[in-house]
N, C-alpha and C positions, 0 to 999 in steps of 0.2 A: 093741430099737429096730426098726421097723418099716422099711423101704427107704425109703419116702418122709420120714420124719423122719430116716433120715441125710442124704439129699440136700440137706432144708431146714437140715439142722446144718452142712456143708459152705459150703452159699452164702452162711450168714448171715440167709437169709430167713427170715419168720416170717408161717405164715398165719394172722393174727389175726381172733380170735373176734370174733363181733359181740353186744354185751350185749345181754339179752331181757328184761331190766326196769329199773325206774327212770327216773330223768331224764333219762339217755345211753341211752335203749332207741336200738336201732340203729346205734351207732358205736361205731366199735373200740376198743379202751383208747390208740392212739396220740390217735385225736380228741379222748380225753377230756381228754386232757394238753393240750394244744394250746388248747382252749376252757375248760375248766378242774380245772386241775392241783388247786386247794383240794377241789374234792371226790374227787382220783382220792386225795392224800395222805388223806384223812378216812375214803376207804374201806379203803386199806390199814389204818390204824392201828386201826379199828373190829371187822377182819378180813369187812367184804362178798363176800369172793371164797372166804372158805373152805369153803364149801358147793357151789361151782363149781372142780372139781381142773384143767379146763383154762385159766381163766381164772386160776387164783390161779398157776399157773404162770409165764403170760403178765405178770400185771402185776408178780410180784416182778421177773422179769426187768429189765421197763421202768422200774421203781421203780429200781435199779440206774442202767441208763442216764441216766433222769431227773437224776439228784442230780449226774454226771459227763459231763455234756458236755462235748466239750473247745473251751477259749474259741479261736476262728480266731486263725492269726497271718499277717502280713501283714509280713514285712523279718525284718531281723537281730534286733532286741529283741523279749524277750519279752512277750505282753500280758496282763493281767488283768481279770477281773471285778472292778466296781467298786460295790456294790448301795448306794442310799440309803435310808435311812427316815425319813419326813418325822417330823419335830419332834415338830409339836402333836398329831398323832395317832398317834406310834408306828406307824404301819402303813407297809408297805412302798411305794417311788414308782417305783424303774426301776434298771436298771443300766447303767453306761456301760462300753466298750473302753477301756483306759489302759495306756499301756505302763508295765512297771515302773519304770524307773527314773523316772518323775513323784512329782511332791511328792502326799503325803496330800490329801485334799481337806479345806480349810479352810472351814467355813459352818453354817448355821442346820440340815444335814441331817445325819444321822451316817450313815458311810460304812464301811462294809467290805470288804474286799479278798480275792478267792479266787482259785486257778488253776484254778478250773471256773466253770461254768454250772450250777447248781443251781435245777433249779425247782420244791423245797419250800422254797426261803429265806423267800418271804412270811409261809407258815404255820409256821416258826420263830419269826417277830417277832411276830406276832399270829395265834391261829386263828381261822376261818372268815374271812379276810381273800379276797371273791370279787374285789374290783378288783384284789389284790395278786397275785394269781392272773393275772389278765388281764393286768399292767400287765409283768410277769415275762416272760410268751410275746410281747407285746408287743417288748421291748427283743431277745429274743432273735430273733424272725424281720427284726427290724433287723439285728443281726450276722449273720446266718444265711444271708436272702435281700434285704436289702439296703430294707425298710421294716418302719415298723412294723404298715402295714397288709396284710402280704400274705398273697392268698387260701390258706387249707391244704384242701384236697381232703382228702377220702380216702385219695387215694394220694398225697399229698405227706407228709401226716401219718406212714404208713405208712414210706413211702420213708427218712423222715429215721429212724425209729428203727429202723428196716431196714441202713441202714448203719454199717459197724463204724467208720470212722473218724469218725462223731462223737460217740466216747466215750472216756474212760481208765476201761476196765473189766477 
């Protein structure tokens, strides 16, 4: 191990590559999760990075983090992920914060219940599902940073899978 990758093992950081082809040419595998997750899970599962050893490094890692973010807690009770998948189309709608001890949700959506943030859940319900993908980072930059519309930079992107407390890895 080189001194400068023990440094960046120590701190946690990770200087993330910038892809050089495709439809994410130029943004790092955080971006791609962040705008969308349905093609970074399509590319793992396809194996796109095994021809690139620093990249396919990078995203099993992320891949990892991805599935195990840990849901914010906010008091004494614990909270959970709450994901819906709308009805008539089986494809995924959003996820809401619920403390545990709340009742199941009763209604036309079916619900299921995690103590993470997983954002390959969409493309478990349906593949190539790109809204469920959006609709996912959506709900999560709600819990996260407080809307659903908030801007992720580069380095905010970065930032959040850069830091070790937001995961159970």
């Amino acid at each position: 191990m080189s001194a400068y990758s023990a440094i960046q093992a120590q701190s946690g950081r990770t200087n993330w590559k910038i892809l050089d082809f495709g439809r994410h040419k130029e943004k790092s595998l955080p971006q791609v999760l962040f705008t969308d997750p349905d093609w970074f899970f399509w590319a793992m599962e396809t194996g796109v990075f095994k021809t690139r050893p620093s990249l396919l490094r990078q995203a099993i890692d992320l891949a990892k983090k991805a599935i195990n973010i840990k849901v914010p807690q906010s008091g004494p009770e614990r909270v959970l992920v709450e994901h819906f998948i709308d009805r008539p189309t089986m494809k995924y709608s959003h996820f809401t914060l619920v403390p545990q001890s709340t009742a199941a949700h009763q209604g036309s959506s079916t619900a299921y219940r995690q103590g993470k943030i997983d954002l390959s859940f969409p493309r478990c319900v349906a593949k190539n599902d790109k809204k469920g993908g959006r609709l996912v980072v959506e709900s999560l930059k709600q819990a996260y940073f407080g809307s659903r519309s908030a801007r992720m930079s580069r380095e905010k992107c970065e930032e959040f899978f850069n830091s070790p407390d937001n995961f159970d890895v």
